[in-house]
LUMLUM-60190 format. One record per residue (C-alpha): x, y, z. Coordinates in steps of 0.1 Angstrom, whole numbers, plus 5000, padded with zeros to 4 digits. Each point is the difference from the previous one (the first is absolute). Layout:
<pts>
XYZ
...
</pts>
This chain:
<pts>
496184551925
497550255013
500650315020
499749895038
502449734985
502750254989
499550225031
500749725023
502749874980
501750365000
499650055038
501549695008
502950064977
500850355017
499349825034
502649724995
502350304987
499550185024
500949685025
503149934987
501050344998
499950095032
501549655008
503150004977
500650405013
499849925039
502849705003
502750305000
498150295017
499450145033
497549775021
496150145002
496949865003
498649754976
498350204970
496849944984
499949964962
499750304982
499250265028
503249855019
499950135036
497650294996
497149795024
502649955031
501050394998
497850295015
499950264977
498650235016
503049975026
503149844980
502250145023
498549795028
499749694980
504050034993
500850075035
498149615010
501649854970
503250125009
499549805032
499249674986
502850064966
502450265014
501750264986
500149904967
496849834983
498650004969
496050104991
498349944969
498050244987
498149844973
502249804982
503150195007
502349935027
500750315023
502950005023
499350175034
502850125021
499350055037
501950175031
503050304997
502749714993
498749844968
498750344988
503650195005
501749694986
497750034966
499750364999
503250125011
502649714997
498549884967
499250324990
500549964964
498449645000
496850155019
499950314977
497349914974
496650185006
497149684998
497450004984
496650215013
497449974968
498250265005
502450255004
501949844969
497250064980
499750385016
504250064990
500449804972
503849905012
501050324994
500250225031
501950005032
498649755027
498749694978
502649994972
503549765003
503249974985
502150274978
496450205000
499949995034
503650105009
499950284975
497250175014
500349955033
503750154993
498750314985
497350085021
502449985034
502250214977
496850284992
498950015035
503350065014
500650254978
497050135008
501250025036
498549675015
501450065035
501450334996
498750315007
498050104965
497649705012
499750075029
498950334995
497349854978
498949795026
500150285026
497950214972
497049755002
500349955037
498950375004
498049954974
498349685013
500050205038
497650274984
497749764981
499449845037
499250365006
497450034987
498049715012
499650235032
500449725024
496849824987
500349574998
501549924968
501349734984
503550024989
500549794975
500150234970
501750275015
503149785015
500449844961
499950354988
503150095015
502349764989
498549964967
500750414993
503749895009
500249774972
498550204973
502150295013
502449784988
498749834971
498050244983
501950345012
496850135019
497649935031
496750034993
497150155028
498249755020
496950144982
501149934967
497849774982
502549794979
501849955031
497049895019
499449724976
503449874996
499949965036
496249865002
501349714973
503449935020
498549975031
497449784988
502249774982
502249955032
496949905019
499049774970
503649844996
499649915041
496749854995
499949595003
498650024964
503350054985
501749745013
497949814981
500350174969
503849985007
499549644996
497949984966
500650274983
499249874966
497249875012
498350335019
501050224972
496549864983
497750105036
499150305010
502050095037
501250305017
503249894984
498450194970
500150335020
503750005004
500749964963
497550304993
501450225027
503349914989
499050084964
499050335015
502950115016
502749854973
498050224973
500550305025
503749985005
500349924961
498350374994
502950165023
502749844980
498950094968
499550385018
503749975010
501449894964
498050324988
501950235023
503349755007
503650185012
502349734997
502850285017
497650015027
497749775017
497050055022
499149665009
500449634998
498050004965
502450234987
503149835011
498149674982
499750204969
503750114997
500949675006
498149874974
501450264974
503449885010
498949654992
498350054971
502849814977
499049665024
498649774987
497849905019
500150245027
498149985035
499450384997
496750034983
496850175008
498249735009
502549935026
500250315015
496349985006
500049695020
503550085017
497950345013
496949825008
502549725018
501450305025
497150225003
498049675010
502949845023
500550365015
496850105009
497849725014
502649845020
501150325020
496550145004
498649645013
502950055024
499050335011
496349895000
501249705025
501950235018
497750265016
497749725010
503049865021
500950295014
496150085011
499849675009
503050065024
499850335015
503149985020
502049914974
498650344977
500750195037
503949894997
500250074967
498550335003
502450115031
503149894974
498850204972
499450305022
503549975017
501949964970
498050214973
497650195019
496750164983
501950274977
501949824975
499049724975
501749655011
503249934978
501749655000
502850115023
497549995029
499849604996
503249925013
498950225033
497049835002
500649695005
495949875017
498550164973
502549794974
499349655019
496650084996
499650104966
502049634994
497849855024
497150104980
501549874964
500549695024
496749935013
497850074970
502249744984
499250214964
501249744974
499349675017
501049784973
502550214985
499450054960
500749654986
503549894990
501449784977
503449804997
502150094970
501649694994
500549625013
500650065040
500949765026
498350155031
500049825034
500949664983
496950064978
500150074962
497950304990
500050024961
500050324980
497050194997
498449835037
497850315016
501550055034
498150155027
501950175029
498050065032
500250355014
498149915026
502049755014
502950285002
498050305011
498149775027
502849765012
499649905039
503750015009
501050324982
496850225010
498649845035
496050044993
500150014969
496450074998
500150315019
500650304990
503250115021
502450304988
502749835030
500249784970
503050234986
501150135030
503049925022
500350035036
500850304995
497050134985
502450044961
498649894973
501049664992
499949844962
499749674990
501049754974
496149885003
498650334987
499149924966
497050144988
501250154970
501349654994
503649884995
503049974974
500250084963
496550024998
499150225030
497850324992
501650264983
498150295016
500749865040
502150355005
497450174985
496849855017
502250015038
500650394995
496450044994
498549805029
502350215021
499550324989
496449944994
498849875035
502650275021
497750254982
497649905003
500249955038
501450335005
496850184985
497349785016
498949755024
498149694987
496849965019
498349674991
495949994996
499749665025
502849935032
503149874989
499849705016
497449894974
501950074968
500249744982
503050004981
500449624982
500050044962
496649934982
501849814976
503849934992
500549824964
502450234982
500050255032
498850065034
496950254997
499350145032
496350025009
498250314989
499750305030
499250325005
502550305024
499550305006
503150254994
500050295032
502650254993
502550045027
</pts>
């Protein structure tokens, strides 16, 4: 049999598979559009804009529907009801983290946001433990974040009032924050290391949005072999994991276990403790991607939100006006803003939650999986099925937010002009696997943007009016387009 033979023979062999496959896994599941062999649904689905293919889908399956992603069968769960009733009131069913290749490949299984089970539950555990005890939402953290607020404040300084473009500065702040807490120290904006662990986090982001990885998402093994951007992450990633391995070897050198600096340190008591385990989840190599996992999750996220945020609010003058008025009736221009001053300002609240809102951050959530056998709507969803929860369908839901589409602080405001919460908010997800650092990442938004507004006014380089502010993409997150402000001291 010669070659041609063999090949044909072979791709009609994985074809028919790959038929009855999808075939034999479908009778029980969610219903969704028919899938193709082998690349499943991936022709029928926008990537550049998932979120808007799942919002037509939705109309045709409802709230419940099943994609296929290659050969494997992705559940999709549409609207506030079916995601609260997975996330919340099958919390522990819900709770499994699905796969995401390429950041598998990036943490191994062994830090915080793409690891399951015991692993999972132990670290998660501890590091809720370390940050509270570092003061997450008390005042030791809050002075931190106050610290680089000033900090931030005179770094904007110096830019003179000239057009610049944020984007560095803004993931500055909250990155300083995290190390402060991680590795003890802050470092200078000017400081080169610092510089190039931000350069290679902020490109990776960008990269991890692009419509490319989707499709490496879906042949993994097969793109490992071509060259991609893909390639980029795992070097950058390389980079910054070597980085954070050279501190924790610099903190075993100089190590008090009766008194800790930082997270690495509590890490490394704990894993003297455990030393009799066998085996123990404390090792070195987990500490590195646990560190990498926060200073990653608690940097980009926040400082994309801040990014998004001061084109809103030059985008919408009146709305910086208001805010402006509140801050200086409630702090004034002599005293750094503290989170007491949030309950008293309850505009400047709804529209800091209006913002996390409209930008719609996470659209697709991170991708869930269900931990065992699940009857779910009168469908069966077996163990191990990725399950994809659309934020966007929360965050943008007609009846709950009229105009969705517009950005509208009266969006978490009563009558009464009081702030107003709702079940809907969810952009730090929901249930057991909700982000860790949400009380973190809301003290900085606010205490970041009240600063900043009380030290300057944002003057934008063209009218407001023609702002554009619609992501230039939003795979993995919404990336606002690229601008330039200019910060006037007031």
């Amino acid at each position: 049999m010669d070659t041609v033979a063999v090949l044909v023979l072979g791709l009609s062999c994985l074809l028919l598979f790959s038929i009855w496959r999808q075939n034999s896994g479908r009778r029980k599941l969610p219903p969704g559009p028919t899938p193709f062999p082998i690349i499943g649904n991936i022709l029928q689905v926008d990537i550049k804009d998932i979120t808007k293919s799942l919002t037509s889908l939705s109309k045709v399956y409802g709230p419940v529907f099943t994609l296929y992603f290659g050969m494997k069968p992705t559940v999709v769960l549409y609207g506030y009801e079916a995601v609260k009733e997975a996330l919340i009131d099958h919390g522990e069913e819900f709770s499994g983290r699905g796969s995401f290749p390429l950041a598998d490949k990036v943490s191994k299984g062994l830090g915080l946001v793409f690891t399951n089970g015991h692993r999972w539950k132990e670290m998660r555990r501890f590091a809720l433990m370390t940050l509270r005890n570092f003061g997450m939402g008390k005042r030791s953290i809050e002075e931190r974040v106050q610290e680089e607020a000033r900090c931030l404040v005179e770094e904007l300084r110096k830019t003179k009032g000239s057009p610049c473009d944020p984007t560095f500065i803004l993931a500055c702040a909250p990155c300083n924050v995290i190390c402060s807490i991680v590795f003890q120290n802050r470092f200078d904006y000017k400081d080169q290391n610092f510089l190039n662990l931000m350069e290679k986090l902020n490109e990776n982001v960008e990269i991890l949005s692009s419509p490319w990885i989707q499709i490496y998402n879906l042949f993994p093994s097969l793109i490992d072999y071509i060259p991609g951007s893909h390639k980029t992450i795992l070097k950058n990633a390389d980079y910054m994991n070597s980085y954070i391995l050279d501190k924790v070897k610099e903190h075993e050198e100089s190590l008090d276990v009766n008194n800790p600096r930082d997270f690495i340190d509590c890490f490394l008591i704990k894993k003297k403790q455990d030393n009799h385990k066998e085996p123990s989840e404390f090792t070195n190599e987990r500490l590195t991607v646990v560190a990498f996992d926060l200073f990653g999750a608690g940097t980009e996220t926040t400082s994309t939100t801040l990014r998004y945020a001061l084109l809103l609010l030059m985008k919408y003058p009146h709305v910086t006006a208001k805010v402006k008025e509140e801050i200086d009736h409630v702090i004034g221009r002599h005293r750094s803003p503290c989170m007491q001053d949030r309950s008293k300002m309850p505009y400047t609240d709804a529209v800091i939650h209006e913002i996390q809102r409209y930008i719609n951050l996470l659209p697709m959530n991170l991708p869930h999986t269900v931990t065992r056998d699940i009857k779910f709507r009168g469908y069966l969803i077996p163990k191990g099925t990725t399950v994809v929860t659309s934020l966007t369908s929360v965050l943008h839901d007609h009846k709950e937010f009229p105009n969705p589409e517009t950005f509208d602080p009266g969006h978490f405001l009563d009558k009464s002009g009081n702030f107003k919460n709702s079940d809907y908010f969810m952009p730090f997800s929901s249930g057991k696997r909700m982000c860790a650092g949400e009380g973190l990442a809301r003290m900085e938004l606010f205490l970041f943007l009240t600063t900043i507004l009380q030290n300057f006014k944002l003057k934008a380089l063209v009218d407001p009016q023609d702002l554009e502010t619609s992501p230039v993409v939003n795979g993995f997150i919404s990336v606002p387009p690229p601008y330039q402000l200019c910060f006037l001291p007031v």
